[in-house]
Structure formats: C-alpha cells, structure tokens
C-alpha positions in Angstrom: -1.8 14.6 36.2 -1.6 13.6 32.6 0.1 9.7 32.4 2.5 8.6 29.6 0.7 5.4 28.0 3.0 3.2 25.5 1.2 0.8 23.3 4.0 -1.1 22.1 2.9 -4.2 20.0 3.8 -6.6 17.0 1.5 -7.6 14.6 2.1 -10.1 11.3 -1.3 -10.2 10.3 -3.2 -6.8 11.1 -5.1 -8.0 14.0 -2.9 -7.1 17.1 -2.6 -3.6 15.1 -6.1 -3.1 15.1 -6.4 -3.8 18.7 -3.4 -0.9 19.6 -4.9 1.5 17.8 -8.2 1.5 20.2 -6.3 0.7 22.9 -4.3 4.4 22.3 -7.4 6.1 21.7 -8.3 5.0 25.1 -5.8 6.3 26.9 -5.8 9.1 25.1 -9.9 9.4 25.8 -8.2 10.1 29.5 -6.3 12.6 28.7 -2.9 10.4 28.3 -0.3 11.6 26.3 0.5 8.5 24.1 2.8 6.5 21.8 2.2 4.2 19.7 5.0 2.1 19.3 5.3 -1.0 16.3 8.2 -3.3 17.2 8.6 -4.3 13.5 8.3 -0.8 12.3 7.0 0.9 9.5 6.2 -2.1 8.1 2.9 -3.1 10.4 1.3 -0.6 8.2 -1.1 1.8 10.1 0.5 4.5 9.3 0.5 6.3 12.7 2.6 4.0 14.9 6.4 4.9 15.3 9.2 2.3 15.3 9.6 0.7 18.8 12.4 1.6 20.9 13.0 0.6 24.6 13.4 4.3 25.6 9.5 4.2 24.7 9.7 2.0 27.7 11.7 4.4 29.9 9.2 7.0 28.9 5.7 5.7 30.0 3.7 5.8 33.2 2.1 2.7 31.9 2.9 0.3 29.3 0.7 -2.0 27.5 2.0 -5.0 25.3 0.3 -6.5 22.8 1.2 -9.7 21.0 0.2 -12.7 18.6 0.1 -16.0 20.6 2.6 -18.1 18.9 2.4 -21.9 20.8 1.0 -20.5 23.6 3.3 -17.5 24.3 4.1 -14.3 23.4 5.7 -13.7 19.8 9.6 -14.1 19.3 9.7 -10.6 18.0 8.2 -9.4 21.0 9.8 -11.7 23.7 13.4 -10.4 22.2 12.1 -7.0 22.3 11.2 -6.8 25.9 14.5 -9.4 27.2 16.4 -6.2 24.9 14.7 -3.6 27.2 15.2 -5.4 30.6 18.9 -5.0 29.3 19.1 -1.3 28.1 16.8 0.3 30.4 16.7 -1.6 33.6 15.6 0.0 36.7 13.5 2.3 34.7 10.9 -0.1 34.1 10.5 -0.8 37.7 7.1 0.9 39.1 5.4 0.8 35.6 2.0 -0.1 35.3 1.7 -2.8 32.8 -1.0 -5.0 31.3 -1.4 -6.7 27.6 -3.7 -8.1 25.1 -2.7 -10.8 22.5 -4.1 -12.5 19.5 -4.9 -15.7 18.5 -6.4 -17.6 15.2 -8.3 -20.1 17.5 -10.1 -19.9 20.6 -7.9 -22.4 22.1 -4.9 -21.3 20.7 -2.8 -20.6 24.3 -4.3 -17.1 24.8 -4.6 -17.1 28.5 -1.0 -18.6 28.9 0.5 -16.1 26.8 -1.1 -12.9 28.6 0.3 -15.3 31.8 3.8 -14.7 30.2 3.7 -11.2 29.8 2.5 -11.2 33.2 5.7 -12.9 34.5 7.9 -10.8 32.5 6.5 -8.0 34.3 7.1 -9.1 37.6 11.0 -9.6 36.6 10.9 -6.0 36.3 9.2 -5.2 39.0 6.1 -3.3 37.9 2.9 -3.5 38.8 0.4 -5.3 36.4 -3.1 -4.5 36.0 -5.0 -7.7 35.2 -8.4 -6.6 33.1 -10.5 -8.6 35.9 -14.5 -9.3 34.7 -15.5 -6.2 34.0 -18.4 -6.3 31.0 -16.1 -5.4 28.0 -14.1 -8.7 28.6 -17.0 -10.7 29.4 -18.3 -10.3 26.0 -15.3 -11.8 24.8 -15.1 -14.7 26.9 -14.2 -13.7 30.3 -10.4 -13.5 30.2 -9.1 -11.9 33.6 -5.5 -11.8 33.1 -5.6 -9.4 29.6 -7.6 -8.7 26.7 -7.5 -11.8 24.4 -9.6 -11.6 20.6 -9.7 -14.6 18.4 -9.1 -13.9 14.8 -7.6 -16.1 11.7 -5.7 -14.5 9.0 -7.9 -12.4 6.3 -10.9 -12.5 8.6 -13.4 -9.5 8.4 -12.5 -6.6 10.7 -12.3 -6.9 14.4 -15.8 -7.1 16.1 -17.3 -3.9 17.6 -16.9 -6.0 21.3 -13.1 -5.9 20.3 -12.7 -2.9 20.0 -14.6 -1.2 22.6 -12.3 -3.8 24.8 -9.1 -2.3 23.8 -10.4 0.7 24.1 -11.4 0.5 27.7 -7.8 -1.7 28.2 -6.9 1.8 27.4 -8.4 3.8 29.5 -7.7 2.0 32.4 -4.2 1.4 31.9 -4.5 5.4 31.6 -6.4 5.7 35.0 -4.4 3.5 37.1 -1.1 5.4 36.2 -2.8 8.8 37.0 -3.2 6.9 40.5 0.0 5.1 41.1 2.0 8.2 39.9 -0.1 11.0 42.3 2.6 10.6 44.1 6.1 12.1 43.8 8.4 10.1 42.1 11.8 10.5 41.8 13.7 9.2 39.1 11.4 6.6 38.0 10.7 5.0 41.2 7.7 5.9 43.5 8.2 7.9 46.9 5.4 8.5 49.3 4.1 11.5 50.4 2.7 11.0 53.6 6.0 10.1 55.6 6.7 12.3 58.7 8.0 15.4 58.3 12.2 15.6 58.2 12.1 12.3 57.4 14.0 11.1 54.3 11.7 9.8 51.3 
C-alpha cells in the first residue's frame, strides 16, 4: 500500500526548508503520497509547501518534524504547533510513525537533545518513532542515531550533497516503515491485527 508522509517543519533561515524538501522527495521516491507542510506558511518561501495544519497530522501514516535547535530544543513555533495538535487531534496521532531532523548553526549547538525532545513528544502521543540508527547516510554527518541533525549558520552556501542525500533517505524510510506498520487493518487510526483467531473480536 501507498503511506501518507507529512513533512511538517519550520524554518527561519532556509536551512530546515532545504532539508524537507529532500526529505518529501524521498518519500515520495517510495511511492508515498505526500505533504509538505510549513508551520509559518507561505512565508518559508519554497514555493511548494502548504500552510501547516494539525489535520496534516490526522492525515499521515508517518510524520516527520523538522526544526531549528533553539537552546537545545525544538523551536517555539514548532513546540506550540505540536502541544496545538496533541489538543485538536488527539487520539489520531496515536500509531503514527514519527521521526525528525533539526538544524543547528554550530556543531554543538544541542542537536542531539533537541531530536531527544521530539522523541519524547512522540511518546506522549503514543506513536511509534523511528530513530535513523547508523546507517551510512548519517554517518557522514556525524553519527547522530536519534534523527537527522546538519550544521549550518545563517547565509552559509547550500546544504552539502551528504545533507541532502540524508534527508532524502530520512524520507524514504519513514515512507517504508509506514508501508509496514500499516499492512495491517486499521480501523479508525489505530492498528488491529490480522492474525487473531477466527470469530474473535479485533
């Protein structure tokens, strides 16, 4: 089956922006249908990304958040976006694959804790995250297991071509591990197995 993807991001200086537009054109490399969602708007300038709206949320098979570290954690913008979602869409978000990728202008600049607090947030909603683990793609960019972190300061040159093959894969797998989680029926947003013995309620 074809997953939903949402890339839903916020991005002040271009950078983050970059990053969502391969990570959509790897899940859509899979076959994903896709949306590419800016939380501030028209105004991140790409183009092709749509204003963000938690129904995006509601809508996906996998969701994948990206963010400018800001003192270690994920953006305002963002972190009011998401608390605004756990309130208007609830339940729905339950059972969602969801991993990130963040931003920062120095190496040390709190990327891994603020792919750490996307990681919580997802556990308060109870979906499943998909850490990027070592694969080669991250390694080139310094080995981050929990998400896909890039460092870039304002009006730097375009992101490297490690970066973007990164997202892209980021993508792609966030694509492939919906295709598996959702295999099986699911009713109303929330998995049910197929194996269980016949007559017997899901």
């Amino acid at each position: 089956m074809n997953s939903r993807v949402a890339v839903v991001f916020h991005s002040d200086t271009g950078a983050t922006r970059d990053l969502a537009l391969a990570v959509e054109q790897g899940a859509r490399s899979r076959g994903s249908l896709t949306r590419l969602c800016s939380i501030t708007g028209p105004r991140d300038g790409s183009g092709t990304s749509r204003a963000a709206v938690t129904d995006d949320l509601s809508w996906a098979d996998a969701i994948v958040i990206g963010t400018p570290t800001l003192f270690g954690g994920v953006s305002a913008k963002m972190l009011d976006f998401l608390s605004d979602a756990r309130r208007d869409v609830g339940d729905d978000l339950k059972d969602k694959v969801v991993t990130g990728f963040t931003v920062a202008g120095s190496a040390n600049g709190g990327q891994e804790a603020c792919l750490l607090s996307l990681c919580d947030i997802a556990h308060h909603w109870g979906a499943v995250v998909m850490p990027t683990g070592l694969v080669p793609q991250m390694r080139r960019l310094g080995g981050n297991p929990y998400g896909l972190s890039v460092t870039r300061s304002k009006g730097e040159a375009p992101l490297p071509e490690a970066a973007t093959e990164a997202a892209h894969e980021l993508g792609a797998r966030a694509a492939q591990a919906a295709e598996i989680l959702f295999a099986s029926t699911r009713t109303k947003g929330h998995l049910v197995q197929t194996n269980a013995p016949e007559g017997a309620a899901p």
